[in-house]
N, C-alpha and C positions, 0 to 999 in steps of 0.2 A: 588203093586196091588191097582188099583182104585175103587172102585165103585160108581156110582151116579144114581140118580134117576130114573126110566128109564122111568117114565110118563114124555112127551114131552112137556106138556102145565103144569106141577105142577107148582104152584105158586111162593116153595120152593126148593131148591135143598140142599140134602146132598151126600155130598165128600167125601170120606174118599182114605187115602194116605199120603206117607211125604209130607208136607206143600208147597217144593218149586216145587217139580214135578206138584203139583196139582194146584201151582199158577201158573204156564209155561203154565198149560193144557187150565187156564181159559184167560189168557191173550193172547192178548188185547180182547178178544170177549166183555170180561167181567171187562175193567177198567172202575171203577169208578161206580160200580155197589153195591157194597155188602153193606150191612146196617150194618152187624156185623158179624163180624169175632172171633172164638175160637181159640187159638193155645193152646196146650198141651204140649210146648216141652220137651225135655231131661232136666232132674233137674242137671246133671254133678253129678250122685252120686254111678256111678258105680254098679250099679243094674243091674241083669239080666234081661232084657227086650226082646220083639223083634225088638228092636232097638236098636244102639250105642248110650248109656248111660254113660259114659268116655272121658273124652275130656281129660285124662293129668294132673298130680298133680300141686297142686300150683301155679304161676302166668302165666305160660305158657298153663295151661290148660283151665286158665280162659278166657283166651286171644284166644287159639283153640274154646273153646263153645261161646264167643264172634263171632268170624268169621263165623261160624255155623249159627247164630241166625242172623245174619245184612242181609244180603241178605232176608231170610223169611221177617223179619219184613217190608223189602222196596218193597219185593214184598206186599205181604197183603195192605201196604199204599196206592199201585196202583190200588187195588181193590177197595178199598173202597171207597162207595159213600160219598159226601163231606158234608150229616148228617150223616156218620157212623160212629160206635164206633168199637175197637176192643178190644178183654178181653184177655188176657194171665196168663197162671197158673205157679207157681213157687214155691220154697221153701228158704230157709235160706239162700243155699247155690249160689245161682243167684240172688237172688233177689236185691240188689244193682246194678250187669251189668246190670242185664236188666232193670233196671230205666233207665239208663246212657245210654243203646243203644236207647228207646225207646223217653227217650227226643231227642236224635241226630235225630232220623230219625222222628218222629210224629210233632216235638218242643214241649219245657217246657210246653206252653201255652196251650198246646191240651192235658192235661194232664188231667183225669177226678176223679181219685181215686183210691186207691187201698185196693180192699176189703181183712179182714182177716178172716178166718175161722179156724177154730179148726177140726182138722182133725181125732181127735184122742184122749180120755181123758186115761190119763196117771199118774198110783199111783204106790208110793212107789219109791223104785231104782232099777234101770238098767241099767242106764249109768253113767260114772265118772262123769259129772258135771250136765248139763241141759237137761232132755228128750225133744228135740221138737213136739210142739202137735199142732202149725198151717201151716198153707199156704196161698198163695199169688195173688192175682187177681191183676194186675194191668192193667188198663182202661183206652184206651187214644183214645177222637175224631178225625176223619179226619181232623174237623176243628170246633172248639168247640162253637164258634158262631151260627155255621148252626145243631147242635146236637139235638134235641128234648128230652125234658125232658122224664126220666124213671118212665113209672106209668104204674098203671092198675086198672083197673074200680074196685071195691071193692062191692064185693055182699054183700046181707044183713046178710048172715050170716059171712062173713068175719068181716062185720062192728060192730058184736055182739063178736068178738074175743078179742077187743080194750077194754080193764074194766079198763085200769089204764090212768090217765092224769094228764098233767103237763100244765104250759102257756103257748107251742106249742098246745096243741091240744092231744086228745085219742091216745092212743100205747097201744104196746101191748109186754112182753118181752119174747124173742127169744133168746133159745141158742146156744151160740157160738160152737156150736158141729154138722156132719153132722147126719144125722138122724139115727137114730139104734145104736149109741151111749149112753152109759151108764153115765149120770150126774148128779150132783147137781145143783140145781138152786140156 
């Protein structure tokens, strides 16, 4: 099932659908076009979804979610205009291949960061060794030269949210938690 925008002149469009049907849909109309691209894929963790979230135990399955993912990712490259970035979300359990797919197909060098967040604070025991509590954004430009820097204009009261500095300059601290989450600072 697709949907897209259905104002004709919107400035923006949103997509929704598996990834490479949606990238078939937009190409070629639309290579070389997208400023920023989200993908969401399967984390391989075998969860009921509504989608195949099972690629296969152990190195064959890594290798199945592998081959899943390289096509998506080569499409999306196609898309993408040559300042765009694209952000992909991931957990423990991918996050290695999809470095390694995402260098082969973006290169090393268009590599821009990968963010981590905390997903989830987690006390006491529940699992046999380590509860995981983040997740994975990894960022990579079309072509990192032609990238624009990530900012945004900073209203006055933003710029009153800033009370602590250091020799960069005023910050302000953020926690590593998504919002509605219960923390310590």
């Amino acid at each position: 099932r697709l949907v897209a925008d259905a104002h004709p002149e919107a400035a923006h469009r949103f997509v929704e659908g598996d990834n490479l049907a949606v990238a078939g849909l937009l190409l070629p109309a639309l290579a070389g076009a997208a400023r920023l691209i989200y993908l969401d894929p399967p984390y391989n963790t075998g969860t009921r979804m509504r989608y195949p979230d099972r690629f296969g135990r152990g190195a064959s399955g890594h290798a199945a979610w592998r081959a899943m993912m390289a096509p998506r990712l080569a499409a999306a490259r196609e898309l993408l205009a040559p300042e765009g970035a694209i952000f992909v979300s991931i957990d423990d359990r991918e996050t290695h291949h999809l470095r390694v797919l995402m260098d082969e197909v973006f290169g090393e060098d268009n590599f821009v960061a990968t963010i981590v967040w905390r997903k989830k604070v987690v006390r006491g025991r529940g699992a046999r060794h380590v509860l995981p509590q983040t997740e994975y954004i990894h960022v990579y430009a079309r072509d990192l030269k032609r990238l624009p820097a990530f900012s945004e204009p900073l209203t006055a009261s933003m710029r009153g949210e800033y009370r602590q500095a250091d020799a960069q300059g005023p910050y302000k601290r953020i926690p590593l938690a998504k919002s509605g989450t219960a923390h310590s600072a």
